[in-house]
C-alpha positions in Angstrom: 32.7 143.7 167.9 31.1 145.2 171.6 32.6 142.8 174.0 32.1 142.6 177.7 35.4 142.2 178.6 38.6 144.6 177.5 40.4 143.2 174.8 43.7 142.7 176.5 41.9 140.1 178.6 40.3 138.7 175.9 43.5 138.4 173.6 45.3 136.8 176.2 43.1 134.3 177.0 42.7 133.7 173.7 46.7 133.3 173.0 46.4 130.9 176.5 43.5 128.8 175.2 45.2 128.0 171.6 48.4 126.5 173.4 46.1 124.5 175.9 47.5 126.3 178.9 43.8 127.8 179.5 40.8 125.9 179.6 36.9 127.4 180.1 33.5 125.9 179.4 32.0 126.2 176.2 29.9 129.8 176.6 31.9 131.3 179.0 33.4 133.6 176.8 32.2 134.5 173.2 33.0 132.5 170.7 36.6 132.7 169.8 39.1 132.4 167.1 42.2 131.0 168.1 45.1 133.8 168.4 47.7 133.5 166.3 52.0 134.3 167.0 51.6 137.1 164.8 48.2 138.4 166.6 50.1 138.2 170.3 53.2 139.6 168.7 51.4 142.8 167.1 49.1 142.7 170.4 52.9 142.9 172.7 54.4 145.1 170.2 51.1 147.7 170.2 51.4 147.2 174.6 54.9 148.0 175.4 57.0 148.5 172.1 58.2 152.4 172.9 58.8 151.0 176.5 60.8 147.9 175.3 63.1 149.6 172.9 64.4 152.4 175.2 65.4 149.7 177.3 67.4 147.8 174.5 68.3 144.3 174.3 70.5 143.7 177.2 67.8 145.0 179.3 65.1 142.8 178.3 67.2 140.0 178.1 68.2 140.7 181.5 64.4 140.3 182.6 63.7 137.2 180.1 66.3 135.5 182.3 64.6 136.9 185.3 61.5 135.1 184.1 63.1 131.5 183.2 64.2 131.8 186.5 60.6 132.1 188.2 59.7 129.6 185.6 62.1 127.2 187.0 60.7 127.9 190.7 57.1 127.4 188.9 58.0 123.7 187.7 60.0 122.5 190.4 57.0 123.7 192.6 55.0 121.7 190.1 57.1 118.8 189.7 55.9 115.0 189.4 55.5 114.0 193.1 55.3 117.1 194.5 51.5 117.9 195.8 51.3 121.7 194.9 49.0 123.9 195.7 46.2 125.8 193.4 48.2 129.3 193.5 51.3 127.2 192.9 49.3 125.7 190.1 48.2 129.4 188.9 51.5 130.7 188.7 53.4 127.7 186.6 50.8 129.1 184.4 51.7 132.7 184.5 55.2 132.0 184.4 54.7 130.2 181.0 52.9 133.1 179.7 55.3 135.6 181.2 58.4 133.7 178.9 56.5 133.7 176.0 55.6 137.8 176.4 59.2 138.6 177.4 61.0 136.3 175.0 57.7 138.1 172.3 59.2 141.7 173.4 62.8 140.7 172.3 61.8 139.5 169.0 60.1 142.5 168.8 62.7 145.2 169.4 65.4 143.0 167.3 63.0 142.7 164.1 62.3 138.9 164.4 58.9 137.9 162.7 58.4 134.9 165.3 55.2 133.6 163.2 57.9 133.7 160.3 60.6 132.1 162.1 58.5 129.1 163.9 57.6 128.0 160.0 60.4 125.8 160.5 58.6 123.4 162.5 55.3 123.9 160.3 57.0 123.3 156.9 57.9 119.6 156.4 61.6 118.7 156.3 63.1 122.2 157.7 63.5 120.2 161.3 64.6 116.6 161.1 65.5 115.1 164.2 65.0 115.0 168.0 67.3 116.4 170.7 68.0 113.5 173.9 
């Protein structure tokens, strides 16, 4: 496929549209097919595997926390009430996507199959229940 764009860009926005955390108009990009966990995972692991496994899991654990904790900056800045501003807006956002890539990376260097592993909330009667 000859796209304009470079397919990191287009991959992530892909992964961003399918959770509703991006949103364009119909013909901005080309038409798309939504990006699957096992897609952004492969895409992650294919990025920054070599990278992620020298640095272990402690390490990247280390910076997953990092990012919760910019996360939590990101929705208190964001919070109901609040009046936030659009880069404020931009960067709950990024720190949503930054969680999910970090959190991707540590599946990735431990062996965890997330598409595999979220199948318990996709296969009826594996998660009964609500947390309050």
């Amino acid at each position: 496929m000859n796209r304009s764009i470079p397919d990191f860009v287009y991959d992530i926005v892909r992964f961003l549209f399918s959770f509703g955390l991006f949103t364009l108009d119909v013909g901005t990009l080309p038409l798309m097919n939504p990006l699957t966990f096992a897609d952004f995972q492969q895409l992650i692991r294919d990025r920054y595997y070599k990278t992620d496994a020298a640095r272990g899991t402690p390490g990247t654990f280390m910076w997953l926390v990092e990012e919760f904790g910019e996360l939590a900056t990101a929705l208190q800045d964001n919070a109901p009430g609040k009046n936030p501003t659009p880069e404020q807006r931009a960067n709950l956002d990024e720190e949503f996507a930054d969680v999910i890539a970090w959190l991707t990376t540590l599946a990735n260097i431990n062996g965890v199959d997330l598409e595999k592993a979220l199948s318990k909330y996709t296969t009826p009667g594996k998660v009964e229940g609500v947390k309050s």
